[in-house]
N, C-alpha and C positions, 0 to 999 in steps of 0.2 A: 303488479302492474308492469313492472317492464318485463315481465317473461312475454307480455303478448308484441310487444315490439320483435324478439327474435322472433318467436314462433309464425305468427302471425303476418310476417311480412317474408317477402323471399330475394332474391339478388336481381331480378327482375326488375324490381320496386327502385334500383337504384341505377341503372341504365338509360332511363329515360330522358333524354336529352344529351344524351353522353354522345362525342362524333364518333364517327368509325375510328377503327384502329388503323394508323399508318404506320407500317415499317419501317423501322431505320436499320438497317444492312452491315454487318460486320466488316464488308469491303470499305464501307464509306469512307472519309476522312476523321484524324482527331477535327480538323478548323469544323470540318461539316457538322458533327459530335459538338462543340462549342456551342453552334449556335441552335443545335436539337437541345440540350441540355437548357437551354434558358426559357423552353417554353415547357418543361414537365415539371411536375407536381415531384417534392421532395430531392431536389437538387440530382436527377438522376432519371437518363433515358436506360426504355429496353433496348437491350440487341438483338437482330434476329438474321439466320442465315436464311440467304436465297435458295429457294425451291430445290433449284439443281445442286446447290452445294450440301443439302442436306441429303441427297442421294446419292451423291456420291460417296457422302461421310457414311452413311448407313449400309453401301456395299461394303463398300473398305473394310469395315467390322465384320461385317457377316461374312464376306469372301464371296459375294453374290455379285451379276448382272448388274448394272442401272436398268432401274424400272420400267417399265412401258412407258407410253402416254396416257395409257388406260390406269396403272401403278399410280399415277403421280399426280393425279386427282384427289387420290384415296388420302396420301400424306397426312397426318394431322398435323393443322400451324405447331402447336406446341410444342412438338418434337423439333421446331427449327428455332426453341427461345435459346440464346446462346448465357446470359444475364445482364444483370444492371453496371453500366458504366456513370460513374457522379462525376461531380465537376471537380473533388478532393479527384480522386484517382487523376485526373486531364490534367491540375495542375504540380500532382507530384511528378506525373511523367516529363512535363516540360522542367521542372525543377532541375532532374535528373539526366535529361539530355541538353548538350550543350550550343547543338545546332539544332537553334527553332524550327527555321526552313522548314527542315528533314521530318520532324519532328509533328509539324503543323499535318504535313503529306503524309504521314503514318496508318495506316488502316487500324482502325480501331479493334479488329480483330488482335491485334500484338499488346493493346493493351487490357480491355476487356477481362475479369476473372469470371471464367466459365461456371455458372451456378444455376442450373436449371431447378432448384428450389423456389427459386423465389416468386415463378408464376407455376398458376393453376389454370386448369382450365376448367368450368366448372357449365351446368345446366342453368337457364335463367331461372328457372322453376326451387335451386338447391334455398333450405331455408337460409334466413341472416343469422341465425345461431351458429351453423356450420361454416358458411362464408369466417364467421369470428375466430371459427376455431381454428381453420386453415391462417390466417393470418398472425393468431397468437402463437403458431408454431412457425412462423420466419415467412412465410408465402404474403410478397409485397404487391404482388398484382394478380386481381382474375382475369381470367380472357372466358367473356361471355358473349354467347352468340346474340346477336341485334336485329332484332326483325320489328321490320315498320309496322305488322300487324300488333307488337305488342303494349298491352295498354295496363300492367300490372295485375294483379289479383287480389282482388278483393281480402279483408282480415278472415273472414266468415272464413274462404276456403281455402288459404293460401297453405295452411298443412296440404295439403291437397293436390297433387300433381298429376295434371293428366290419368284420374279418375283413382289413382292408387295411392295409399299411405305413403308419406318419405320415410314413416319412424325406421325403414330396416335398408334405407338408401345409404350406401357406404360416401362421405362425405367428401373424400377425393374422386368418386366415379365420375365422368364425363357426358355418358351415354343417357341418352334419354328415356322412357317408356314409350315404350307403343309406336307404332307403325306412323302416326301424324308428327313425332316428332326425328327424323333421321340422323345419324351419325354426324356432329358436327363439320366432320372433313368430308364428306359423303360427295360432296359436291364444292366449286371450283370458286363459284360465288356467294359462297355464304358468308356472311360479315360478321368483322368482331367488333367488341369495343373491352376497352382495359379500365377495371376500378381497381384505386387505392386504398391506401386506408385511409387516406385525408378525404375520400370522398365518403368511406364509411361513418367516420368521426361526423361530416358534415349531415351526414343522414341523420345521423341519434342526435345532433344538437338542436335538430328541428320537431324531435321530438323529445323534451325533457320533462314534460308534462307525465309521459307515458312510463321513465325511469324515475319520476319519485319515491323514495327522498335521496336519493342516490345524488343526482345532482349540487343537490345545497350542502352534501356533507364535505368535510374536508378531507383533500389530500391524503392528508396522512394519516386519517382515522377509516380510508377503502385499502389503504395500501398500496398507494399507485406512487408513492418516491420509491425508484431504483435507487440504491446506491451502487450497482455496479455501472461506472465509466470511464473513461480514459482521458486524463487531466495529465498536460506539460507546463512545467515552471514559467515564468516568464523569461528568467533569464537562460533558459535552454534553447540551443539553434533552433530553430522554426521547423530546420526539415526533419527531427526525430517525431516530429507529429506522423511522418508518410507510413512511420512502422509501429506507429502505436494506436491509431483511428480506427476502430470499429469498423463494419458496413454497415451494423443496426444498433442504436440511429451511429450516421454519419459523421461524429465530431467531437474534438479534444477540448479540454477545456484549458485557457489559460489562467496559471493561477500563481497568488502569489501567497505563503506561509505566515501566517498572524505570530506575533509572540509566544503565544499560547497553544498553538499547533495547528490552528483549524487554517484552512484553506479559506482563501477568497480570491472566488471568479472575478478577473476584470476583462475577461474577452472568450474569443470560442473560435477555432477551427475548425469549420464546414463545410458539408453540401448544400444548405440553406445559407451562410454567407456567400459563398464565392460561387455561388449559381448566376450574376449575371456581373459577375466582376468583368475588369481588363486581364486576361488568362495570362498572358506573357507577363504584363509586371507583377501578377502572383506569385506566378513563380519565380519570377526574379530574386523579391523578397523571401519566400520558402528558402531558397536555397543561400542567401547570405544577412538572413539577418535573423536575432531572435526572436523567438515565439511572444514577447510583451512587444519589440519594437513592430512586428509585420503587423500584429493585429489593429496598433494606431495609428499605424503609417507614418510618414513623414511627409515634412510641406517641400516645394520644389525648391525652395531657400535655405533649406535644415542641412547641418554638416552630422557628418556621427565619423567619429575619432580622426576628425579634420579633413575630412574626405568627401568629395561628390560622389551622390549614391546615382551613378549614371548604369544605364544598360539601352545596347542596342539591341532588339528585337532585329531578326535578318529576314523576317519577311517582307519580300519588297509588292504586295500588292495591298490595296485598299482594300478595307474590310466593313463595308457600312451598317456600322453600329453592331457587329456580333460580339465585340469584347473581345478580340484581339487586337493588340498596336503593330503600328505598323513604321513606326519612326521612332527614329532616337528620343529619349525622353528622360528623368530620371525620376527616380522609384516615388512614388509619394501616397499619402493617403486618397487623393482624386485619382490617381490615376488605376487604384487597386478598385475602386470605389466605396470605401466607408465611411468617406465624412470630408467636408472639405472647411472645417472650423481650422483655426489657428495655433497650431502647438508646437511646444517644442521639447521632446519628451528624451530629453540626454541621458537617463539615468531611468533604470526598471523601476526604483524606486519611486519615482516620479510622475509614476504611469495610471497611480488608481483611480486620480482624481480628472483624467486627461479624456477616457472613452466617451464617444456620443457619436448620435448617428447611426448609423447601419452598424458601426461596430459594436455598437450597445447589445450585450446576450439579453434575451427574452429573461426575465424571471418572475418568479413568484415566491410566495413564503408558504411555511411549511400547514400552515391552518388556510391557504386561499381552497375556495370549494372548485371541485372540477367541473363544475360548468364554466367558473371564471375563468381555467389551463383551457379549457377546451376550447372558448370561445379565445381568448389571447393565440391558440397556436395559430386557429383557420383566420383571424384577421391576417393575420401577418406571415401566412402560410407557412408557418415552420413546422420542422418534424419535430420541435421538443420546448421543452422548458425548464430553464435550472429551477433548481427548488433553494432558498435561503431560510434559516433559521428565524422563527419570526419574536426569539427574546437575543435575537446575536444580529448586528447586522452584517448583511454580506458573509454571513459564513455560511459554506456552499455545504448541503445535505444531500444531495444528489438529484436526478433530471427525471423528469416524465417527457414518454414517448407516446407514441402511437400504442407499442405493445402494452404498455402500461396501462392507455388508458380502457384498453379494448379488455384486458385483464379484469379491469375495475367494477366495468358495467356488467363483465358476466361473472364475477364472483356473489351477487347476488342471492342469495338461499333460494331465494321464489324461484328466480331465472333457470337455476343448475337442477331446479326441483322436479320444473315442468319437462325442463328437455330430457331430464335422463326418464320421467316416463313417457315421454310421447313415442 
């Protein structure tokens, strides 16, 4: 049953309703970057260079002309994705610089790590088995072209593109068949739009009927707990997280050492938390306090080693409601935005029984079925979920992702059966 979910349906099937793709520009701003970053899916916009910047980059390599007007039609977008910038990367960089101002005004180009892996650009027509495959190898976005004529393809044909077999379609190709459908850059106005894998995940959770029994089985009986992740002490500076967080998925985990040796999560450093936080007192905290105290925060009455935890932000304009401050204020857990309950957390020790709120990590236990992870991530739009031991409490077994779970649905026998004949 769920091989006809891949096979049978195509990248098409999942565009529908999706908006056009709008650009955000490597010249823009970090402030600008802030407030793009709080409206994307998994704590993380694309970059992309402008037309002309890309022809210029592309002579400079080759030691060629800039291209005509006729030339730069031809461009394809994808050769102008630069990569993904998260909102972890925005606030280690403020962390790290000491003048906000400057800092806020930065073109995002200086901060940005250049990784044009992580989009594809794919055919609407490529099947959802290959879309899978591309993604379980690090590719976080397709860029597929969007036309108002299209209305999906039917299960009957959807092997079926443009009158020819996909079985011998190489899975990163771009190019279409035949003469009706042309080169995606071919022309000036052709439109994209970009899927995730949160919107993949939200595909197959509307059809779970179609991957039984896969659905009801457990976690850890498909094999979808990683244990590889990157976990900081509680009582370690907050800013060793900037050089130990992953880009996939996003986030450190904060933890604290049981008697016995096991680890226990009481918090998490992310692109899913700190996606629509206050950016400046973020990184306030990142940089002078530890990885248990930042992720609780503190109330604006709380001293930590008799001290007012004050900071001036030195941008002196108004910022309506994008999550940068813009006044003196001191550090607290409202003002980072995790929770605004009452605590007073003097001691790391102190700290396990203190988390709620936003700060609370998503989790689950090691026998929950992955229709339960999968429907917990897309409620709460996160990119992950820890996994806990379900005869230990709170002891941390490791996360399920996106790659994980897209791993899970296509390790399948049927699934892996049909596609390697088709």
């Amino acid at each position: 049953m769920a091989a006809s979910v891949f096979l049978h349906h195509v990248v098409g099937d999942l565009t529908l309703g999706k908006p056009e793709l709008v650009e955000f520009h490597e010249s823009e701003t970090v402030e600008a970057a802030i407030r793009a970053i709080g409206d994307c899916s998994e704590g993380a916009v694309a970059v992309w260079r402008k037309r002309a910047a890309v022809h210029q980059h592309l002579g400079h390599q080759q030691q060629l002309q800039p291209p005509s007007p006729a030339q730069s039609a031809e461009e394809p977008r994808v050769a102008r994705f630069v990569g993904m910038l998260s909102s972890v990367d925005v606030v280690a960089f403020l962390a790290r610089t000491g003048d906000h101002e400057r800092a806020l005004r930065t073109p995002v180009s200086e901060v940005v790590t250049p990784d044009s892996s992580l989009l594809k650009e794919v055919d609407p027509g490529t099947r959802l088995i290959d879309a899978l495959e591309m993604m379980k190898q690090g590719v976080r976005r397709l860029l597929v072209r969007k036309s108002v004529a299209w209305r999906g393809m039917s299960k009957r044909f959807s092997i079926l593109y443009n009158g020819k077999w996909l079985k011998n379609q190489d899975p990163s190709s771009v190019t279409g068949s035949g003469s009706s459908h042309p080169s995606f850059s071919s022309r000036e106005n052709i439109k994209f739009c970009c899927l995730s894998r949160e919107d993949v995940v939200r595909f197959l959770i509307g059809r779970l009927g179609a991957l039984a029994p896969l659905p009801l089985s457990p976690i850890s009986a498909l094999g979808a707990i990683s244990a590889h992740y990157a976990q900081i002490n509680a009582s370690s500076p907050a800013l060793e997280c900037s050089r130990k967080i992953p880009q996939d998925p996003c986030v450190v985990a904060v933890v604290e050492t049981n008697p016995d040796g096991a680890h226990k999560i009481i918090g998490e450093i992310s692109a899913y938390k700190l996606q629509k936080c206050d950016y400046l007192a973020a990184a306030w905290g990142i940089a002078n306090c530890s990885a248990g105290q930042f992720i609780l925060g503190f109330e604006d009455n709380t001293t930590m080693l008799g001290s007012r935890l004050d900071f001036a932000p030195s941008s002196p304009q108004e910022d309506g409601g994008a999550g940068v401050a813009s006044r003196s204020k001191r550090f607290s857990s409202r003002s980072i935005g995790f929770f605004s309950g009452q605590v007073n957390p003097l001691s790391v020790g102190g700290l396990r029984s203190m988390y709620r709120g936003r700060s609370t990590p998503l989790m689950c236990k090691n026998t929950s079925s992955l229709a339960a992870v999968m429907a917990q991530m897309l409620s709460h739009r996160a990119t992950h979920v820890w996994v806990t031991d379900a005869n230990s409490d709170d002891a941390l077994v490791g996360i399920v992702c996106y790659t994980d779970i897209l791993n899970a649905v296509t390790r399948n026998p049927s699934a892996t059966a049909s596609s390697s004949s088709s």
